[in-house]
Backbone as JSON Lines, residues from 0, in Angstrom:
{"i":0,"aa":"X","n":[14.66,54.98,76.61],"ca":[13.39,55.66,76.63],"c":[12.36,54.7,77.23]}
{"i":1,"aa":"X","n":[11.62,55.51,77.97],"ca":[10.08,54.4,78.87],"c":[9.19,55.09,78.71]}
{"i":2,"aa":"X","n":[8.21,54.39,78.83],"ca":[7.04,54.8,79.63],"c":[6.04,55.28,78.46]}
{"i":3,"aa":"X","n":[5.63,56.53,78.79],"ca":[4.53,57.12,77.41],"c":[5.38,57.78,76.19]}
{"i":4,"aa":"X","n":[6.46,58.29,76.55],"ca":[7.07,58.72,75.14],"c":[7.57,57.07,74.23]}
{"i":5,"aa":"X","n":[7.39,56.83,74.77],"ca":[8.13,55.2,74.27],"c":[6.97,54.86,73.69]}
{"i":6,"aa":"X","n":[6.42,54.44,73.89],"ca":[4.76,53.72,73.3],"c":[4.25,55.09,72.47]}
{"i":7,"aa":"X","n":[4.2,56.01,72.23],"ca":[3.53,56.55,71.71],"c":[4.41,57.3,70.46]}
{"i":8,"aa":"X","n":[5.96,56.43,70.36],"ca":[6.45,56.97,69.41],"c":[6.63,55.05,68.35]}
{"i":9,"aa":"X","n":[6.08,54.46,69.1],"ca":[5.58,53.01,68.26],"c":[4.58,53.26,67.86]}
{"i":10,"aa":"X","n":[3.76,54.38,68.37],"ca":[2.14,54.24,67.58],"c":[2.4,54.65,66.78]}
{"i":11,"aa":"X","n":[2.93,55.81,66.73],"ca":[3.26,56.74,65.6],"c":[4.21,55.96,64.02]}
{"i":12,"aa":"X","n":[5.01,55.0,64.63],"ca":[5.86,53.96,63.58],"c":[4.89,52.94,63.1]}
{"i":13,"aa":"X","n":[4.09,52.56,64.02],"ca":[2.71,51.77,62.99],"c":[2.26,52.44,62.41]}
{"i":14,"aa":"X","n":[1.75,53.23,62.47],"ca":[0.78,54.2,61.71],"c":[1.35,54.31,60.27]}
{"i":15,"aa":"X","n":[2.59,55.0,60.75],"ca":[3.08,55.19,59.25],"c":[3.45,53.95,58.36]}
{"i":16,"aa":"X","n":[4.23,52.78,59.16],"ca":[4.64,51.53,58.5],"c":[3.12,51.11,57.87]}
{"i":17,"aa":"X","n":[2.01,51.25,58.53],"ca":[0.66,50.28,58.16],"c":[0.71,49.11,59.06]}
{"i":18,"aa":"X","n":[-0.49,49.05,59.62],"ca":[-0.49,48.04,60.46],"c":[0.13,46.41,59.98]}
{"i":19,"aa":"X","n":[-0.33,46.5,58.64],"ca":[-0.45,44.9,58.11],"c":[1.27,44.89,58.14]}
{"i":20,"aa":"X","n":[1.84,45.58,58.39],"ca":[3.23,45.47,58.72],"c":[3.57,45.72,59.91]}
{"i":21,"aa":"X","n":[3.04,45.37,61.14],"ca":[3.77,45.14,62.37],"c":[3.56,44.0,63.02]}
{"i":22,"aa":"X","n":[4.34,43.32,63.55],"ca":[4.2,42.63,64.63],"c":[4.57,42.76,66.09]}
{"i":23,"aa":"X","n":[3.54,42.77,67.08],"ca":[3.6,43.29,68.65],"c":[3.98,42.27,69.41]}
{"i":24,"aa":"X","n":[5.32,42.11,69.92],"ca":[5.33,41.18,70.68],"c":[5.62,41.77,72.08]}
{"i":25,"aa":"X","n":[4.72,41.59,72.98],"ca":[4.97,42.36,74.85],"c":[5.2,41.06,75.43]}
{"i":26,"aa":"X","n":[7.02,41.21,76.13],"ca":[7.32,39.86,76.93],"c":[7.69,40.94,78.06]}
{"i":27,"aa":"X","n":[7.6,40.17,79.44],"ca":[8.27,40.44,80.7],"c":[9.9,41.51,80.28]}
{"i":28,"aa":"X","n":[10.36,40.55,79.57],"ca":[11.94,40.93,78.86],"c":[12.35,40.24,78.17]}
{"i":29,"aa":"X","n":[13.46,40.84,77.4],"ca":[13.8,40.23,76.36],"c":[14.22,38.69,76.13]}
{"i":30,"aa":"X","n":[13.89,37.9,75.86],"ca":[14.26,36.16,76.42],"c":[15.18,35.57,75.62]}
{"i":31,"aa":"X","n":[16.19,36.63,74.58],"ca":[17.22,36.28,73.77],"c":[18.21,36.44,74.94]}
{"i":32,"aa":"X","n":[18.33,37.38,75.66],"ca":[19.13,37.76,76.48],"c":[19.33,37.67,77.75]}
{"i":33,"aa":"X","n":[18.13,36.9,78.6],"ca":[18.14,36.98,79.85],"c":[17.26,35.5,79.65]}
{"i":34,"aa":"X","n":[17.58,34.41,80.81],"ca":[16.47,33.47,81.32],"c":[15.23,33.55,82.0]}
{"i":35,"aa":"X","n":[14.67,32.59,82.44],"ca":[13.07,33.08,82.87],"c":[13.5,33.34,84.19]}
{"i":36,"aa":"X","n":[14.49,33.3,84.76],"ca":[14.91,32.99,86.06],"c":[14.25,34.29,86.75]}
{"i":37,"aa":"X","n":[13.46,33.96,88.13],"ca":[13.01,35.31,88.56],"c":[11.17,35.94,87.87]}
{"i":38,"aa":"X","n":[11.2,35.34,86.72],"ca":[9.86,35.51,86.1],"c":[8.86,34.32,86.86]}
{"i":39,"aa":"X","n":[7.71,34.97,86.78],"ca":[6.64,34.06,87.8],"c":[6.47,32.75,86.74]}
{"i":40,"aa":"X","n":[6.44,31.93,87.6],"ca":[5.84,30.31,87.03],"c":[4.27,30.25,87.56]}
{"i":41,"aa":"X","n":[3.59,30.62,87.98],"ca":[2.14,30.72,87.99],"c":[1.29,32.17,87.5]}
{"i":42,"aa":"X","n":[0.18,31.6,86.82],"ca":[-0.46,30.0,87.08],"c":[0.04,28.6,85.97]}
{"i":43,"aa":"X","n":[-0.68,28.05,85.82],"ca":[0.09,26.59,84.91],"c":[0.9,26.87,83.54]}
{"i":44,"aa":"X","n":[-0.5,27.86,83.07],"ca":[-0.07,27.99,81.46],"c":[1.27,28.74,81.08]}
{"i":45,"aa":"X","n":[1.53,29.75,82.2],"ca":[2.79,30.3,82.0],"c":[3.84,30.66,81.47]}
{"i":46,"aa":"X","n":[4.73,28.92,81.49],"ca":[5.24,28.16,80.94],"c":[4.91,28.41,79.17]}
{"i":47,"aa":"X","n":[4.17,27.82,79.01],"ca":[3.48,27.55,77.13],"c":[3.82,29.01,76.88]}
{"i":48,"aa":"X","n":[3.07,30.16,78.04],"ca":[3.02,31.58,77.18],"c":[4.53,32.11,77.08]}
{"i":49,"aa":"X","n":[5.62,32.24,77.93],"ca":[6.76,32.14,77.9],"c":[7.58,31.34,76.24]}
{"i":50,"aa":"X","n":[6.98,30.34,76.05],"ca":[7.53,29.69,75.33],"c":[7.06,29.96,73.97]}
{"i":51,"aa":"X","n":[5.66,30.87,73.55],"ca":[5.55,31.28,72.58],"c":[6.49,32.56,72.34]}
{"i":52,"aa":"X","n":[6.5,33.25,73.33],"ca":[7.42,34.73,73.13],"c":[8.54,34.37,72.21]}
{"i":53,"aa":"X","n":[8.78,32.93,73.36],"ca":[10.52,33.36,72.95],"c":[10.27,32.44,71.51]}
{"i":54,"aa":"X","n":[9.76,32.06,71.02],"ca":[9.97,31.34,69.43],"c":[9.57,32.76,68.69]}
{"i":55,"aa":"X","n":[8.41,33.77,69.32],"ca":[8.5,34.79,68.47],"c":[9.71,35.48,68.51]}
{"i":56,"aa":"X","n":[10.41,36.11,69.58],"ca":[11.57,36.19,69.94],"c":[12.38,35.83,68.92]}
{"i":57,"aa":"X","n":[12.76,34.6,68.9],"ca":[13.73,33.65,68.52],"c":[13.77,34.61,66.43]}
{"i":58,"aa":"X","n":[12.83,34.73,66.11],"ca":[13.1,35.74,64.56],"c":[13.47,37.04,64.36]}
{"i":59,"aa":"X","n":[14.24,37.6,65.35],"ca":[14.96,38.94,65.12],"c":[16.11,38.58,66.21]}
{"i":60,"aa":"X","n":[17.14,39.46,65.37],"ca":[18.6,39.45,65.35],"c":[18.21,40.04,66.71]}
{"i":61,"aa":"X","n":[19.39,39.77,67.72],"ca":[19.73,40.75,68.69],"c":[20.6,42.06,67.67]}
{"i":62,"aa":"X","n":[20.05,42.98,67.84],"ca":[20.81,44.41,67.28],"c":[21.55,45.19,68.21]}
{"i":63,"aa":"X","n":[21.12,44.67,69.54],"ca":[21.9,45.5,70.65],"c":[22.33,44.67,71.93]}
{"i":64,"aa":"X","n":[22.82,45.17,72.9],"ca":[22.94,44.74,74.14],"c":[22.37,44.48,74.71]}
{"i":65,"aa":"X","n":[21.8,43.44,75.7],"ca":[20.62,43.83,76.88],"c":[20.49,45.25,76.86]}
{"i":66,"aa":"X","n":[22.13,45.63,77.73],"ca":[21.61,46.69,78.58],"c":[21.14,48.27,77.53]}
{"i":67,"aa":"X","n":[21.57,47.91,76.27],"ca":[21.06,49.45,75.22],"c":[19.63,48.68,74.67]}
{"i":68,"aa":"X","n":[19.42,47.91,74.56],"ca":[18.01,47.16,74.22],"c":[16.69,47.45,74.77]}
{"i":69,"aa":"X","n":[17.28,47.41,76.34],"ca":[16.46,47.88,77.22],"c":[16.1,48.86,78.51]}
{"i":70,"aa":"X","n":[17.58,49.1,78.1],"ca":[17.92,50.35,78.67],"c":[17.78,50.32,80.09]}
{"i":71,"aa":"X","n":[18.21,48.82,80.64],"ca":[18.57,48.59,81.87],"c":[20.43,48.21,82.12]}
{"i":72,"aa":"X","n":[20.59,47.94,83.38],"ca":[22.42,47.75,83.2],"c":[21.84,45.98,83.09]}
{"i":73,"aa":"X","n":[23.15,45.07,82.8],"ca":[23.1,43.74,82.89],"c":[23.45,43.32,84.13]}
């Protein structure tokens, strides 16, 4: 699933969970499963922001595949 049905069936799962129970993390892609390889290195900070994802990242299980995760092929 993409695009607006996708996001607007997360609003709908905050809402009900309560906010003080979500955490939003928006990366390029998933960085359990794929390298930065191909992701832009500018401008400087990049790097650092990349590297917070993936420690947020880094606290949930992979539950799926890349490719059912994100519903691209690998």
């Amino acid at each position: 699933m993409r695009g607006d049905q996708a996001i607007e069936e997360l609003f709908v799962l905050a809402a009900d969970v309560g906010l003080e129970n979500v955490e939003l993390i928006i990366a390029p892609r998933d960085l359990r499963f794929k390298d930065r390889q191909g992701l832009p290195t500018a401008p400087a900070w990049i790097g650092n922001l990349y590297d917070e994802i993936q420690t947020a990242l880094d606290k949930f299980p992979p539950l799926l595949s890349n490719s059912r995760a994100t519903g691209l092929a690998d």
